[in-house]
VEXDREN-2710 file (C-alpha; in Angstrom, 1 decimal):
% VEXDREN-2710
k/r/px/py/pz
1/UNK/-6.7/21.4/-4.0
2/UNK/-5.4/23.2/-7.3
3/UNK/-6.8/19.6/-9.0
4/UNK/-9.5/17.0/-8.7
5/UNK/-8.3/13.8/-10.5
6/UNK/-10.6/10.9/-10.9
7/UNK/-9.6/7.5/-12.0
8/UNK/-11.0/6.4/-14.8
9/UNK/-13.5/3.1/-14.9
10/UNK/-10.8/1.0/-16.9
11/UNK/-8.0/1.3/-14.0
12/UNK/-10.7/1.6/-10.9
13/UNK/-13.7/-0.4/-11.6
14/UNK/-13.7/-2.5/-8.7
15/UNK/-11.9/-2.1/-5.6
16/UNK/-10.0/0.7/-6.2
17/UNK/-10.0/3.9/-5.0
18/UNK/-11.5/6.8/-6.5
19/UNK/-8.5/8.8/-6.5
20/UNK/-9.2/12.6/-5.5
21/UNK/-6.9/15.7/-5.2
22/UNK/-3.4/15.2/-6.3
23/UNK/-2.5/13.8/-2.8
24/UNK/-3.7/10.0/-3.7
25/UNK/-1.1/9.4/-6.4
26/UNK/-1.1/10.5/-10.0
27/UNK/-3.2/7.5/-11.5
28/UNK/-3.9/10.2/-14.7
29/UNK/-7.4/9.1/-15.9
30/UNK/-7.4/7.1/-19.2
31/UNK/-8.6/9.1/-22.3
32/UNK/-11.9/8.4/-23.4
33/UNK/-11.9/5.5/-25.7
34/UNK/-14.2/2.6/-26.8
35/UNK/-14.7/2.0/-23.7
36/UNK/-16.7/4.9/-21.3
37/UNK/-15.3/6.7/-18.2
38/UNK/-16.8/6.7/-15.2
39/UNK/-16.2/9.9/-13.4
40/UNK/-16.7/7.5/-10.1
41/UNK/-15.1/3.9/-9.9
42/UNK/-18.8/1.4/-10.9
43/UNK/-20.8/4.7/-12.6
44/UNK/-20.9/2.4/-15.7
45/UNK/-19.8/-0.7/-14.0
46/UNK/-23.0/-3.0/-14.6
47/UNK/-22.7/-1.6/-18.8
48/UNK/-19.3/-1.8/-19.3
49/UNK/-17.4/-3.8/-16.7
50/UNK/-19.4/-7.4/-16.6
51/UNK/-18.0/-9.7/-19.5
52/UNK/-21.3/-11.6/-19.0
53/UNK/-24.9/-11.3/-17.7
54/UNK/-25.1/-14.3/-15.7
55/UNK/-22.7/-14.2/-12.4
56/UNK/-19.6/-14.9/-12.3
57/UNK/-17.7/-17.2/-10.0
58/UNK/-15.0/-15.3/-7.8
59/UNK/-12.3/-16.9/-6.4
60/UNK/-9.7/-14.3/-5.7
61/UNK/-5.4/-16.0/-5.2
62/UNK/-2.9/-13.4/-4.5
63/UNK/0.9/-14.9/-5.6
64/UNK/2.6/-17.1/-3.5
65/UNK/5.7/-15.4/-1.8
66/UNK/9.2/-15.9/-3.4
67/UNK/11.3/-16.3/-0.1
68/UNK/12.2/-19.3/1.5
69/UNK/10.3/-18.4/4.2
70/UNK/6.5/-18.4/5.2
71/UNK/4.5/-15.5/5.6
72/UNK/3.0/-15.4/9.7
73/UNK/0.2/-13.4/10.4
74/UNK/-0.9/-11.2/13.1
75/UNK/-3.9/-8.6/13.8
76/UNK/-3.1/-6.4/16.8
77/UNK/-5.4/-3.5/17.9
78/UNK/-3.5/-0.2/19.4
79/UNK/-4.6/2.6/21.0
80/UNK/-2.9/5.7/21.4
81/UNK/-4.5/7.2/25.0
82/UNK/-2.7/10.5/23.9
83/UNK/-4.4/11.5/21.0
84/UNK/-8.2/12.1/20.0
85/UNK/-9.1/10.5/16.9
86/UNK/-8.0/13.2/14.1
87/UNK/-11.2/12.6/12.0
88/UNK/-13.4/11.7/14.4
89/UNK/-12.8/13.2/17.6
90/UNK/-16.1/12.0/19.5
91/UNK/-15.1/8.5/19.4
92/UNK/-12.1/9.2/21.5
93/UNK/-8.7/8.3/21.0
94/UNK/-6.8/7.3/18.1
95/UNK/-7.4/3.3/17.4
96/UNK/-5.6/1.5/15.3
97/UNK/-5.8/-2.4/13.7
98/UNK/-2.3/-3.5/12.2
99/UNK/-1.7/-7.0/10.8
100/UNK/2.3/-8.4/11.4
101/UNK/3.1/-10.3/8.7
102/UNK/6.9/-12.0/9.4
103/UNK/9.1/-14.6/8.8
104/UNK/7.4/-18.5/9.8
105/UNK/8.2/-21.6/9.7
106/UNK/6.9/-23.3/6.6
107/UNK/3.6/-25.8/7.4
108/UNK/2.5/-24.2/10.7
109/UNK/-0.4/-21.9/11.3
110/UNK/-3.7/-21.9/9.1
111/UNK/-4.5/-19.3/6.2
112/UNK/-5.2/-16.5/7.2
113/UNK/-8.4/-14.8/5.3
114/UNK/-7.3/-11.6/3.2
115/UNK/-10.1/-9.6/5.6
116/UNK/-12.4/-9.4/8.0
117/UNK/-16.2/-10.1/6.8
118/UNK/-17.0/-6.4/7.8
119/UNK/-13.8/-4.9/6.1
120/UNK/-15.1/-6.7/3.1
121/UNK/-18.8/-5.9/3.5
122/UNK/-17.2/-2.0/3.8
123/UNK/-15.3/-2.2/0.5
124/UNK/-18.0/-3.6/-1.9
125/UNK/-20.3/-1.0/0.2
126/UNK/-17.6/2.0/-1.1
127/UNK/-17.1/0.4/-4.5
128/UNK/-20.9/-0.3/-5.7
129/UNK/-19.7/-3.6/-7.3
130/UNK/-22.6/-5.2/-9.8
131/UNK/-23.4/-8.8/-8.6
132/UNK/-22.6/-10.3/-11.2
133/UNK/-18.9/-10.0/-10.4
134/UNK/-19.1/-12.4/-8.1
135/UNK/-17.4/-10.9/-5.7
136/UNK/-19.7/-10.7/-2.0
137/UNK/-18.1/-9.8/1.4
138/UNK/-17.4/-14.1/1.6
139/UNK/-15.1/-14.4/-1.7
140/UNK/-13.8/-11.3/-1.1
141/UNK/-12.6/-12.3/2.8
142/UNK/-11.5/-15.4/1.2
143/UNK/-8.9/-14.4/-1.2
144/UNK/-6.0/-17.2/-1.3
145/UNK/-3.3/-14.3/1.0
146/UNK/-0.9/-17.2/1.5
147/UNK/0.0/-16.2/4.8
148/UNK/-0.8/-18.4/8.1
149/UNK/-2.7/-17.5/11.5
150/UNK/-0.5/-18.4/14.1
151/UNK/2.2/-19.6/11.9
152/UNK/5.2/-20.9/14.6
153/UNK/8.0/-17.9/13.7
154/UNK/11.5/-18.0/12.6
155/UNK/14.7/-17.6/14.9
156/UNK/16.5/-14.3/14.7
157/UNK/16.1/-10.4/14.7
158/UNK/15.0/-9.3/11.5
159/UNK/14.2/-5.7/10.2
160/UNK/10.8/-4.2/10.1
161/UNK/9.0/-2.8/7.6
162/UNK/5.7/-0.6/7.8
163/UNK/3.1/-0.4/5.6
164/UNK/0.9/2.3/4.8
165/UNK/-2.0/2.0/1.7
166/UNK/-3.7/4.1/-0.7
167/UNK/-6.7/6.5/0.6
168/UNK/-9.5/4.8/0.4
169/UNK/-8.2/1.5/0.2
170/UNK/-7.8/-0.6/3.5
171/UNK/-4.8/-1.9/4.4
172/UNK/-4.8/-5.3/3.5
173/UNK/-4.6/-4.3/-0.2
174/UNK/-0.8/-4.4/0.2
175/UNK/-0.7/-7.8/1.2
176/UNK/1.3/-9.7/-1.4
177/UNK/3.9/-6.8/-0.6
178/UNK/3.9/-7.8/2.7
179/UNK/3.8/-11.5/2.5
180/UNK/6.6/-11.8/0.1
181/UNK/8.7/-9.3/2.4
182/UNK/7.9/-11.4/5.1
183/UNK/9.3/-14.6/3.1
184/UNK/12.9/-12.7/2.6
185/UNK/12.4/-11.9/6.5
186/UNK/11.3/-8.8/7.2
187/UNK/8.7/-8.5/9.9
188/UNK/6.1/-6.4/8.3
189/UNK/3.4/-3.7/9.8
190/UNK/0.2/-3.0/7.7
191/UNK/-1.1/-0.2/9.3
192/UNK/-4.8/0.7/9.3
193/UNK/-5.4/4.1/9.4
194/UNK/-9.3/4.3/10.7
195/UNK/-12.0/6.5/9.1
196/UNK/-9.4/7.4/6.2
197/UNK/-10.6/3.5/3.9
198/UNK/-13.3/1.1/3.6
199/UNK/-13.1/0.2/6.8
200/UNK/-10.7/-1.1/9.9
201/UNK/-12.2/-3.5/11.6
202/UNK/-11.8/-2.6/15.2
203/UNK/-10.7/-4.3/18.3
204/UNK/-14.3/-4.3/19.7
205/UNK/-15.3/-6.0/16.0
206/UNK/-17.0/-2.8/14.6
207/UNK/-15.6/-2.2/11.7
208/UNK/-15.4/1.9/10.9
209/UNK/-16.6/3.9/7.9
210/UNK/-14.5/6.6/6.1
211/UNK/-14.8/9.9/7.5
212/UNK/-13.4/11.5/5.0
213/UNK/-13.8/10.1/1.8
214/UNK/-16.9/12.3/0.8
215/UNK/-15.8/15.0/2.5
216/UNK/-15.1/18.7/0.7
217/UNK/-13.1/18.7/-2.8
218/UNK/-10.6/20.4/-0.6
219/UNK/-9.2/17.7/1.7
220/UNK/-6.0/18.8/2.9
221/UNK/-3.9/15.8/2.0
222/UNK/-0.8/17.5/4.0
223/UNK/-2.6/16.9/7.4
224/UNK/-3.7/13.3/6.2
225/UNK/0.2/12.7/5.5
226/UNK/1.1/14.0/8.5
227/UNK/-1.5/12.4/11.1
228/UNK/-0.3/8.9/9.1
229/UNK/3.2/10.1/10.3
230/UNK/1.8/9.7/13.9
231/UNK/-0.1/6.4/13.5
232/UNK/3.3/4.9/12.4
233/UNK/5.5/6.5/15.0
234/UNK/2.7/5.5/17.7
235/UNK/2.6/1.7/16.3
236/UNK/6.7/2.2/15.9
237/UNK/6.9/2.7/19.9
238/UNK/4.8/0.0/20.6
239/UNK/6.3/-2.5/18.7
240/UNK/9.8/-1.8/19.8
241/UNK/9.4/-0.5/23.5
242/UNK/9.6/-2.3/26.8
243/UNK/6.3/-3.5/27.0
244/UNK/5.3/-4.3/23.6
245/UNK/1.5/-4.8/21.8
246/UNK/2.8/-7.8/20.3
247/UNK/3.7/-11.3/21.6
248/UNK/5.9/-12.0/19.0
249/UNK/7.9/-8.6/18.7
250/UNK/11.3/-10.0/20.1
251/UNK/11.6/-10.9/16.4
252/UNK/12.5/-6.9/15.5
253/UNK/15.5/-5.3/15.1
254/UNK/14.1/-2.2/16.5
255/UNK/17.6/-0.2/14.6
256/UNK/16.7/-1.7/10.8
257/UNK/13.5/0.4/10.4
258/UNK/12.0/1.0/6.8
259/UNK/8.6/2.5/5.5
260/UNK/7.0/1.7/1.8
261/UNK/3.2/3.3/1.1
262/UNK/1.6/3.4/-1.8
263/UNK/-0.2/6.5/-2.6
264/UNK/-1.2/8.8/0.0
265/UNK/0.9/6.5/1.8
266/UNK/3.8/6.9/0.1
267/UNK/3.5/10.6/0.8
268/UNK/3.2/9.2/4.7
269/UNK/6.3/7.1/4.1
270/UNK/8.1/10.8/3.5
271/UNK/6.3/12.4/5.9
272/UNK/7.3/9.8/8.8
273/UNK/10.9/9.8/7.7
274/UNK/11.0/13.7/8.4
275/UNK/9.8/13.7/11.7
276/UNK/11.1/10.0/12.6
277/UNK/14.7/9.5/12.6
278/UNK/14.4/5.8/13.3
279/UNK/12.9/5.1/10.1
280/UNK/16.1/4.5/8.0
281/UNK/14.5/4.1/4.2
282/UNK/11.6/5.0/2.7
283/UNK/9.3/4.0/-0.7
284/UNK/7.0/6.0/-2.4
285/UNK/4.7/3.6/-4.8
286/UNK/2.6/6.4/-7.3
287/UNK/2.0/9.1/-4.8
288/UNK/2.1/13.1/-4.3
289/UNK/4.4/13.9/-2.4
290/UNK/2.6/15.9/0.7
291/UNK/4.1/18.4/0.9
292/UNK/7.4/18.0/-1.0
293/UNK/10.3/17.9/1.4
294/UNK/12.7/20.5/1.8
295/UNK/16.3/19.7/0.7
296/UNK/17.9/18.4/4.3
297/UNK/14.7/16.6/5.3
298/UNK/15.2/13.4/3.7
299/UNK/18.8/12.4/3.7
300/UNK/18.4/9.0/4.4
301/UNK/17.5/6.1/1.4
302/UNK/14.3/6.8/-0.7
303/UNK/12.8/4.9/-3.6
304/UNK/10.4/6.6/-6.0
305/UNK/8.6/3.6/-7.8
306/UNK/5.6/4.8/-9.8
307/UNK/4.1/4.7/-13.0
308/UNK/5.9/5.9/-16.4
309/UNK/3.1/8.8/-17.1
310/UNK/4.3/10.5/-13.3
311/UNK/7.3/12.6/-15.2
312/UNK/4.8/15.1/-16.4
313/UNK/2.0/14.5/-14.2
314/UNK/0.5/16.4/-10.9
315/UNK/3.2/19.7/-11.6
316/UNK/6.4/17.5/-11.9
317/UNK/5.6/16.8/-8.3
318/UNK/8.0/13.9/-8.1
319/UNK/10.7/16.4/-10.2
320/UNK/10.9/18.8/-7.7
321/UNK/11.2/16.1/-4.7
322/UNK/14.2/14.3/-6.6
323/UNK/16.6/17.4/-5.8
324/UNK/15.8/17.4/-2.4
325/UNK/16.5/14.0/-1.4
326/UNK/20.0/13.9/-0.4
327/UNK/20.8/10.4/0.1
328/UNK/21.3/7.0/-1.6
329/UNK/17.9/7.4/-3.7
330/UNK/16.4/5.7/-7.1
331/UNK/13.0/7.2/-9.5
332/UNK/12.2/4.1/-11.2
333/UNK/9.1/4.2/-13.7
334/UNK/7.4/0.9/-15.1
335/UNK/6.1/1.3/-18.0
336/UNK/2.3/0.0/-18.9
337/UNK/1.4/0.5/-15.1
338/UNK/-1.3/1.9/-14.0
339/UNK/-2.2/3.5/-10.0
340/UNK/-3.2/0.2/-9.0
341/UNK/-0.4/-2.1/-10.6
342/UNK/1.4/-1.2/-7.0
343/UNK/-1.1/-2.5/-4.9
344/UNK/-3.2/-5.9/-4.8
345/UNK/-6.2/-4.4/-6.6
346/UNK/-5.2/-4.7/-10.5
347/UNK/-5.0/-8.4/-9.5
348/UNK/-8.2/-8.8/-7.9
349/UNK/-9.8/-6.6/-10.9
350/UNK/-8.3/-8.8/-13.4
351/UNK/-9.9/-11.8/-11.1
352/UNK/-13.2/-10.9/-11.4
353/UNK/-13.4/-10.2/-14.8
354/UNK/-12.5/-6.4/-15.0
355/UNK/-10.3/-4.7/-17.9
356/UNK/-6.9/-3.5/-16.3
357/UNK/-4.0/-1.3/-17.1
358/UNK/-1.5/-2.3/-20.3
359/UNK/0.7/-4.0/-17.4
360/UNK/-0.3/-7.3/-16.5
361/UNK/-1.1/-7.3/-12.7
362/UNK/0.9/-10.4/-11.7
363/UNK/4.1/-8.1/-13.6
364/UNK/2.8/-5.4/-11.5
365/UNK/3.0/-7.0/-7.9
366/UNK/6.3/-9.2/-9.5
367/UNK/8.0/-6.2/-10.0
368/UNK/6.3/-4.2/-6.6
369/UNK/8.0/-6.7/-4.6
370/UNK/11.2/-7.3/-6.3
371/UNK/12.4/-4.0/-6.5
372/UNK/10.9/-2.5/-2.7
373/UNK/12.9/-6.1/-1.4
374/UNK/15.7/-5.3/-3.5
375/UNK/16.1/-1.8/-2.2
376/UNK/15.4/-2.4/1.8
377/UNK/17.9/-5.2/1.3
378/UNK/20.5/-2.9/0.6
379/UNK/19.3/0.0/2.9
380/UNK/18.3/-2.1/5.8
381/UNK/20.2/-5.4/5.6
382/UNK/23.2/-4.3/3.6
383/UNK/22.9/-7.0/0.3
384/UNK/24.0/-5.3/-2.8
385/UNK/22.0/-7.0/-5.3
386/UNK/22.5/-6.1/-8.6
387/UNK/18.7/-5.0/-9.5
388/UNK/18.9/-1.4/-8.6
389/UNK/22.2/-0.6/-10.5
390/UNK/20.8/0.3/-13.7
391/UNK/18.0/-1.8/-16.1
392/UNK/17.6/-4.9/-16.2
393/UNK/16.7/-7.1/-19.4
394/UNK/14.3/-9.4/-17.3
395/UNK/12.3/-6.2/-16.1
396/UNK/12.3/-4.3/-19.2
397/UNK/9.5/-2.1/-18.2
398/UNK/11.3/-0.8/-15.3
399/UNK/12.7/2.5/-16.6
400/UNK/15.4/4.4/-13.6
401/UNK/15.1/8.0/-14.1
402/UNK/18.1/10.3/-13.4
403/UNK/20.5/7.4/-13.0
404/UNK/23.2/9.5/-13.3
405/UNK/22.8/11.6/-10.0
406/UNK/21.5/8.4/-7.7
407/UNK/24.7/6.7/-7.5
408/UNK/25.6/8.7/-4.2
END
């Protein structure tokens, strides 16, 4: 890698990732002020990060979803039998744990907990957090995810919608993403990809390390990008052939296909759409491009939704992927966000007492959701709201970039 960027302890003090290499996202570390930064996430946690000595009560509540529906959830465990685990060859082939998320009756099913106890274990484990935060592997699992365990599912075919998160962070950090999609029906797919976060728990309830989160500075985040291409195309054909990993995928309309990843995953939602032709739309949420596509690649919807500082940042990556995208496409920049204002992990920081980025987290997952619903609305479902046609003076710190070439 050319760089090694580290997020500074004011965006990442908790459970973010520590972002390294340009492949994560461009999260540019904060400049040093009154406040010092950590070159890894918790280095200066206990000195700087805990408002108070004694500890803290944590009670973590992402937003409610704004649909009319209510968000279902699912945890399925795949296996792909033809291919060796990428990172960890030895313990065979490729597993995967995906929770659905998709459109449910309202007052059925019981919440859902945001993770598994070992999930959680493996992302305070990975983060170092000081005990005073509050936060332990119970409050953590218990976050308030407003979706529902066995939640009885609406009628109908609706879209699907994959998920893919940041390295390092597990997959359930996208979840008030996917519940509110899931309340505008979409069914949604929150893909774990094992050894690369935290942890997955798996489907014998051993939840796996990350293989390669202290590997060498020089992780190729190209073949990270492309091996998520093959989880999602793998969990793709199971959800959507013949005999399906799901009980409940009847509800997909296996031609309305979209990807959003934040991240490293947003570089996967490119990188799936190139070798995927069944993936009709993609998002990019604050992430490298890996490696930038070729002009012809990507000629089907992409949204670029990132923070303001990623026109300049990481080699105008994001500048020289605009050309090559050759269909309907939008670069939107929110000003005040920071890596994590994408994701559920500002939120949670905020929760337990953390500083954030100038963006207040609930604006941060408010506009996350509005504007990747708005634009897979139009790509996959064909509603032509009026939110991605030009600003907006409710979102005023949603800048679009280029607006003049987009309209095509």
């Amino acid at each position: 890698m050319k760089r090694n960027r580290r997020i500074s302890a004011v965006a990442a003090l908790a459970l973010a990732a520590i972002v390294t290499g340009t492949g994560t996202g461009f999260a540019a570390t904060t400049t040093p002020s009154a406040t010092p930064v950590a070159t890894h996430a918790f280095d200066t946690a206990p000195a700087t990060a805990t408002a108070t000595a004694p500890t803290r009560s944590f009670q973590g509540a992402l937003p409610a979803p704004t649909g009319p529906y209510t968000a279902g959830e699912d945890v399925i465990h795949l296996t792909d039998a033809s291919r060796p685990d990428p990172w960890v060859p030895s313990s065979g082939p490729r597993q995967l744990t995906v929770t659905m998320v998709y459109p449910a009756v309202p007052g059925t099913g019981t919440p859902a907990p945001y993770m598994t106890l070992g999930e959680a274990a493996g992302v305070l484990q990975r983060r170092k957090l000081p005990a005073s935060s509050g936060v332990t592997p119970q409050t953590l699992a218990g976050v308030t995810t407003h979706a529902f365990d066995g939640a009885r599912p609406q009628s109908g075919k609706h879209p699907l919608v994959v998920l893919s998160a940041a390295y390092e962070n597990p997959r359930m950090t996208l979840t008030s993403l996917a519940t509110d999609l899931a309340s505008h029906g979409y069914v949604v797919a929150l893909v774990g990809h094992t050894y690369e976060d935290s942890g997955e728990t798996l489907a014998n309830g051993q939840t796996s390390p990350c293989a390669i989160c202290d590997g060498p500075a020089g992780l190729d985040f190209d073949a990270v990008a492309a091996s998520r291409a093959l989880d999602v195309s793998f969990v793709i054909d199971r959800l959507t052939h013949g005999n399906t990993a799901w009980h409940l995928a009847h509800l997909i309309d296996k031609h309305e296909i979209g990807m959003a990843g934040h991240s490293i995953g947003g570089a996967a939602a490119a990188a799936t759409m190139i070798a995927d032709p069944r993936v009709r739309a993609g998002v990019n949420m604050d992430g490298s491009f890996h490696p930038v596509p070729m002009p012809g690649q990507i000629d089907r919807p992409f949204l670029m939704l990132g923070a303001a500082d990623n026109l300049s940042a990481d080699g105008d990556n994001w500048g020289r992927t605009w050309p090559a995208l050759g269909g309907y496409k939008k670069w939107l920049t929110v000003t005040g966000a920071d890596h994590f204002s994408f994701s559920d992990l500002d939120l949670l920081l905020e929760e337990a007492g953390f500083p954030t980025a100038p963006l207040s987290p609930e604006r941060g997952v408010a506009i996350t959701r509005e504007y990747v619903t708005a634009f897979f609305d139009r790509t996959l479902k064909g509603i032509h709201g009026p939110l991605l046609d030009g600003p907006s003076p409710t979102n005023p710190e949603v800048l679009f970039q280029h607006h003049h070439e987009s309209d095509n």
